[in-house]
ChimeraX commands (.cxc) that place a marker at each C-alpha (Angstrom):
marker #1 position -14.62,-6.03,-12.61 radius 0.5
marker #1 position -12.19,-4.80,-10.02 radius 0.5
marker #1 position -10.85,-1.43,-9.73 radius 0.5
marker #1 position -8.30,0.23,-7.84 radius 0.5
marker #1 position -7.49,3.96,-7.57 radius 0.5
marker #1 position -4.29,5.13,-5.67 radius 0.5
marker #1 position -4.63,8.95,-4.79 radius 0.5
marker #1 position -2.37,10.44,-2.55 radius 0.5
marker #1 position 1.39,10.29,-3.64 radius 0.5
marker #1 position 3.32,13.19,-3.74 radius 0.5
marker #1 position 7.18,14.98,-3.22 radius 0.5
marker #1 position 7.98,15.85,0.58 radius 0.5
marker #1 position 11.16,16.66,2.34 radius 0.5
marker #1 position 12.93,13.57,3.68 radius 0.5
marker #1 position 11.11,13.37,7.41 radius 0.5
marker #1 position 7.77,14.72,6.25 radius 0.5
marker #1 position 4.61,12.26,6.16 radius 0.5
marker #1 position 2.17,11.45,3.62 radius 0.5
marker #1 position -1.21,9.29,3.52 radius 0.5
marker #1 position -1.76,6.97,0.97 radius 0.5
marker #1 position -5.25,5.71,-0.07 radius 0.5
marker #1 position -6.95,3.12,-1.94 radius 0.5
marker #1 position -10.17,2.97,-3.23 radius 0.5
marker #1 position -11.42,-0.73,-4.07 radius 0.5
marker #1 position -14.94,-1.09,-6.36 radius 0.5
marker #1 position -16.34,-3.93,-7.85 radius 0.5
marker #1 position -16.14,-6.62,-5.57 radius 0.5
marker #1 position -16.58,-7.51,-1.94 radius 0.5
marker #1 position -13.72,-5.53,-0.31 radius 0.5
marker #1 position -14.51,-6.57,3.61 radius 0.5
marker #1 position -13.33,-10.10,3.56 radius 0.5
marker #1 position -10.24,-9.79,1.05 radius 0.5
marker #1 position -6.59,-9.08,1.96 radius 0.5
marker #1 position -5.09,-5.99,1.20 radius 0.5
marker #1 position -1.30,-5.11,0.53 radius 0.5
marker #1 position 1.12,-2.13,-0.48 radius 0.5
marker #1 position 4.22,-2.60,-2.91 radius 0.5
marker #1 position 6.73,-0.02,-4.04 radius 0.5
marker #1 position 8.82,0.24,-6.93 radius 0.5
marker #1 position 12.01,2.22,-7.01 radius 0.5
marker #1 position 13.59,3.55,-10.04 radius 0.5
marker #1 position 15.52,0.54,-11.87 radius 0.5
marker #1 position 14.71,-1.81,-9.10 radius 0.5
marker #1 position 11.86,-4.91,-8.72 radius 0.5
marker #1 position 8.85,-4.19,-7.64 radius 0.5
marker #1 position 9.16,-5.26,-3.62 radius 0.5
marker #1 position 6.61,-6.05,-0.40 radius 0.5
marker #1 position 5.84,-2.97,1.65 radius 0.5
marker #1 position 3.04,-3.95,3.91 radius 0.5
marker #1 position -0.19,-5.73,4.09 radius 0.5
marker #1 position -3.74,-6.67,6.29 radius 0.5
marker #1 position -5.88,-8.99,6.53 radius 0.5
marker #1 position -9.73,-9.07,6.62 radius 0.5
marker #1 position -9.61,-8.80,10.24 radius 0.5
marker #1 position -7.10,-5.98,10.35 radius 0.5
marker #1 position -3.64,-8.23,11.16 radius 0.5
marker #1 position -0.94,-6.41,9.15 radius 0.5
marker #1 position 2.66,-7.30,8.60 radius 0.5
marker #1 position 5.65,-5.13,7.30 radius 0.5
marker #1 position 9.08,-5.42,5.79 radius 0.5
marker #1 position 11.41,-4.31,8.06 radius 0.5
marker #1 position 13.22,-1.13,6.73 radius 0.5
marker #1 position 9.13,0.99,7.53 radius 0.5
marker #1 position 8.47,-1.30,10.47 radius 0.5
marker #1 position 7.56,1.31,13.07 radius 0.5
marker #1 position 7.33,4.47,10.46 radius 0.5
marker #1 position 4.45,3.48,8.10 radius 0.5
marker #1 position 0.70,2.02,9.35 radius 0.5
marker #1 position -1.73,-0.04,7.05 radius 0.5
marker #1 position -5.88,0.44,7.77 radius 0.5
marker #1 position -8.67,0.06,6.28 radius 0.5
marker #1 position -11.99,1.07,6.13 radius 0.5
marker #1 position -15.08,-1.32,5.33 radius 0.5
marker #1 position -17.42,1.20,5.15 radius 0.5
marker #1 position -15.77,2.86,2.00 radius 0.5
marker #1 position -13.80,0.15,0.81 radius 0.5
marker #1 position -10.74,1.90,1.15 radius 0.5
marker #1 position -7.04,0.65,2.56 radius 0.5
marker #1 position -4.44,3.41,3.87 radius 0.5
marker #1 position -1.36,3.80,4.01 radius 0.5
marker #1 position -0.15,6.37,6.31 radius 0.5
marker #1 position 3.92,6.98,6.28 radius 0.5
marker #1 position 5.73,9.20,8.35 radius 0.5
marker #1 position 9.39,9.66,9.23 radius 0.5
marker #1 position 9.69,9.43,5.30 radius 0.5
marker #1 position 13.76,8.65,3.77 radius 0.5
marker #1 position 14.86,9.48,0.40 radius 0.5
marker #1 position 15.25,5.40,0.14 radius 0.5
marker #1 position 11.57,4.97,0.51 radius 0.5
marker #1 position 11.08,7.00,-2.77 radius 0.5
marker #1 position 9.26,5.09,-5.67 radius 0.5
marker #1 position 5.88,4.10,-7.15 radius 0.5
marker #1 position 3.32,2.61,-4.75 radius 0.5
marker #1 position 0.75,0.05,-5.78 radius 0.5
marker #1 position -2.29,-1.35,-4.05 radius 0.5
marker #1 position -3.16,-4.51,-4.51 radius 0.5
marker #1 position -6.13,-7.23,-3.67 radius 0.5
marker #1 position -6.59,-10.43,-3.08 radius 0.5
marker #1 position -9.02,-13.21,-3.24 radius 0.5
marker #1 position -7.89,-14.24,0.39 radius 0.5
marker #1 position -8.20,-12.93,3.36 radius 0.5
marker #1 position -5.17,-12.96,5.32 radius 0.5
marker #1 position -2.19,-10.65,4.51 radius 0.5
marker #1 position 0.01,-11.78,1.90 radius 0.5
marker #1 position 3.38,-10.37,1.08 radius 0.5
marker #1 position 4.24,-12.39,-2.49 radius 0.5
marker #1 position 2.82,-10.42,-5.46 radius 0.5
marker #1 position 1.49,-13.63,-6.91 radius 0.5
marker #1 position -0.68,-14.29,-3.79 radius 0.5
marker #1 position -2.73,-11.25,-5.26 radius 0.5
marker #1 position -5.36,-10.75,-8.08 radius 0.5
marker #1 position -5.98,-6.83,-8.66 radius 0.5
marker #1 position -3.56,-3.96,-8.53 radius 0.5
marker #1 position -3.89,-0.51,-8.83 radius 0.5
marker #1 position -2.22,1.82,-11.14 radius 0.5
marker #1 position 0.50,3.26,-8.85 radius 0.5
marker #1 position 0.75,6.54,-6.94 radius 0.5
marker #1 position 4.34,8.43,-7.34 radius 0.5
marker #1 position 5.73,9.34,-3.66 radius 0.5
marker #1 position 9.19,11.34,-3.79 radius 0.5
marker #1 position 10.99,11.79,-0.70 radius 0.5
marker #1 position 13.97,14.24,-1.22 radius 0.5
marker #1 position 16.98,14.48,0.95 radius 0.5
marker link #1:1,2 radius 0.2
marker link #1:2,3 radius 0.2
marker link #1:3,4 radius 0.2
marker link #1:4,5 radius 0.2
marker link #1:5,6 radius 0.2
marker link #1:6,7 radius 0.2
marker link #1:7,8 radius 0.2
marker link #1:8,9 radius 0.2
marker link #1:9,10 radius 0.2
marker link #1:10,11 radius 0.2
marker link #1:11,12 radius 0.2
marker link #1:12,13 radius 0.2
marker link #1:13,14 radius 0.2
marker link #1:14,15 radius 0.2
marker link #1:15,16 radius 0.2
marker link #1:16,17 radius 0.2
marker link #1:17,18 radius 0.2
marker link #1:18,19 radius 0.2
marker link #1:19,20 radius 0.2
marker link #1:20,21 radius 0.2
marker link #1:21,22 radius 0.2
marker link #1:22,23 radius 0.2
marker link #1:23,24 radius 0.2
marker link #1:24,25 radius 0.2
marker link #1:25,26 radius 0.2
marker link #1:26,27 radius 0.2
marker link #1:27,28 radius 0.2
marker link #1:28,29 radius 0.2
marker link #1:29,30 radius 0.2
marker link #1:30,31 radius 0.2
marker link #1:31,32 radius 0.2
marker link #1:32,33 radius 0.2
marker link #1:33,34 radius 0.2
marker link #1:34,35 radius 0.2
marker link #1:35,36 radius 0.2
marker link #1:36,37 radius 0.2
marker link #1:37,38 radius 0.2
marker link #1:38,39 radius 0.2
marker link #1:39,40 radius 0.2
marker link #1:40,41 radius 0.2
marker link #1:41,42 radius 0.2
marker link #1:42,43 radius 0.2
marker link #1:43,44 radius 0.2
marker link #1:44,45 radius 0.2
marker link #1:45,46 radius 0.2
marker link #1:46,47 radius 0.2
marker link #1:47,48 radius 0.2
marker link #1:48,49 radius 0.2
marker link #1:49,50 radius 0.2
marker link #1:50,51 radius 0.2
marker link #1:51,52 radius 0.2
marker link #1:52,53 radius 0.2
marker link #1:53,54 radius 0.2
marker link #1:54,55 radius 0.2
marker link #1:55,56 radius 0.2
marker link #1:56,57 radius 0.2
marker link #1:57,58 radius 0.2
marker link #1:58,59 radius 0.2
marker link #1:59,60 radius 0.2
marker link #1:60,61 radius 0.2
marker link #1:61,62 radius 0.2
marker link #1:62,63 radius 0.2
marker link #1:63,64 radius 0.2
marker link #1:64,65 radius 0.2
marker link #1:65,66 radius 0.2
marker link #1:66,67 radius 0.2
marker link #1:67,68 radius 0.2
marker link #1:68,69 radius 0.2
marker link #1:69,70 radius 0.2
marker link #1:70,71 radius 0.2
marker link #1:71,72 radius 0.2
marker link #1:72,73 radius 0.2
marker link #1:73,74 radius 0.2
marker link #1:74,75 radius 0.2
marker link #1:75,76 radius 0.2
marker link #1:76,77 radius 0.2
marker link #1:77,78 radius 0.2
marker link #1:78,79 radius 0.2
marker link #1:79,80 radius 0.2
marker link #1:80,81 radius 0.2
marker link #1:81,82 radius 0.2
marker link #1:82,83 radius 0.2
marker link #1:83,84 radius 0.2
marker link #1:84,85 radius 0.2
marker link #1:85,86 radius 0.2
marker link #1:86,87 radius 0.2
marker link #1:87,88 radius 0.2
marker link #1:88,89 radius 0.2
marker link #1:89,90 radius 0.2
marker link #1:90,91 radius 0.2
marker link #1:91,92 radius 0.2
marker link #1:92,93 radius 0.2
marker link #1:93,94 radius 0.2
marker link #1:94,95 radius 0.2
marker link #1:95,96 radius 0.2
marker link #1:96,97 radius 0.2
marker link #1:97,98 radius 0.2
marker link #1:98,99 radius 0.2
marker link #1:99,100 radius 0.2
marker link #1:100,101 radius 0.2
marker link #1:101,102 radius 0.2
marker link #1:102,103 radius 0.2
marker link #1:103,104 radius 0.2
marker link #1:104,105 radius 0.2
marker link #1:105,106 radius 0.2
marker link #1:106,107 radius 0.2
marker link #1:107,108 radius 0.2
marker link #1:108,109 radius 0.2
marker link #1:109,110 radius 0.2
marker link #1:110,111 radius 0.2
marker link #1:111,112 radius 0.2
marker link #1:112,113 radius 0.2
marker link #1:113,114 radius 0.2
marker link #1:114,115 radius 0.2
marker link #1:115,116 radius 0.2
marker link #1:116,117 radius 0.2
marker link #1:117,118 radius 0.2
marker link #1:118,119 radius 0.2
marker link #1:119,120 radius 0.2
marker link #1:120,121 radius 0.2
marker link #1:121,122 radius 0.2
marker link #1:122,123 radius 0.2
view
């Protein structure tokens, strides 16, 4: 059985920073593709950012260039470090695996998710 724990979320002044982590247990976590989502209040869930096994990421334009994806195989953990942080980027983050290993950036393309960590960015 899968798990994934969020920790990390938080409220910080619009331009702040936070790090968001993952923990991943049950399963091999080296070879699988890892992604980010975010869900704003009254809004769809949507793609923030994902990597691959091998560490290729991709990310949807509007935190291209403010927010980094990593991981680390050696405690099964994905990051998600944000900095130059906007009132828009406000919502509930989600972790999520997959059974591949590229980066995928359709939530159907993934098999596990995490319970969400709250991040509040206020202006």
């Amino acid at each position: 059985h899968v798990q994934l724990v969020e920790s990390g979320g938080g409220l910080v002044q619009a331009g702040g920073s936070l790090r968001l982590s993952c923990a991943a247990s049950g399963r091999t976590f080296t070879n699988a593709g890892m992604g980010w989502f975010r869900q704003a209040p009254g809004k769809a869930r949507e793609f923030v950012t994902a990597i691959s096994w091998s560490g290729s990421s991709t990310y949807v334009d509007s935190v291209r260039g403010r927010f980094n994806i990593s991981r680390d195989g050696a405690k099964n953990t994905v990051y998600l470090q944000m900095n130059s942080l906007k009132p828009e980027d406000t919502g509930v983050y989600y972790c999520a695996l997959s059974f591949g290993s590229a980066y995928y950036t359709r939530e159907l393309q993934y098999s596990y998710w995490g319970q969400g960590t709250q991040v509040t960015v206020s202006s």
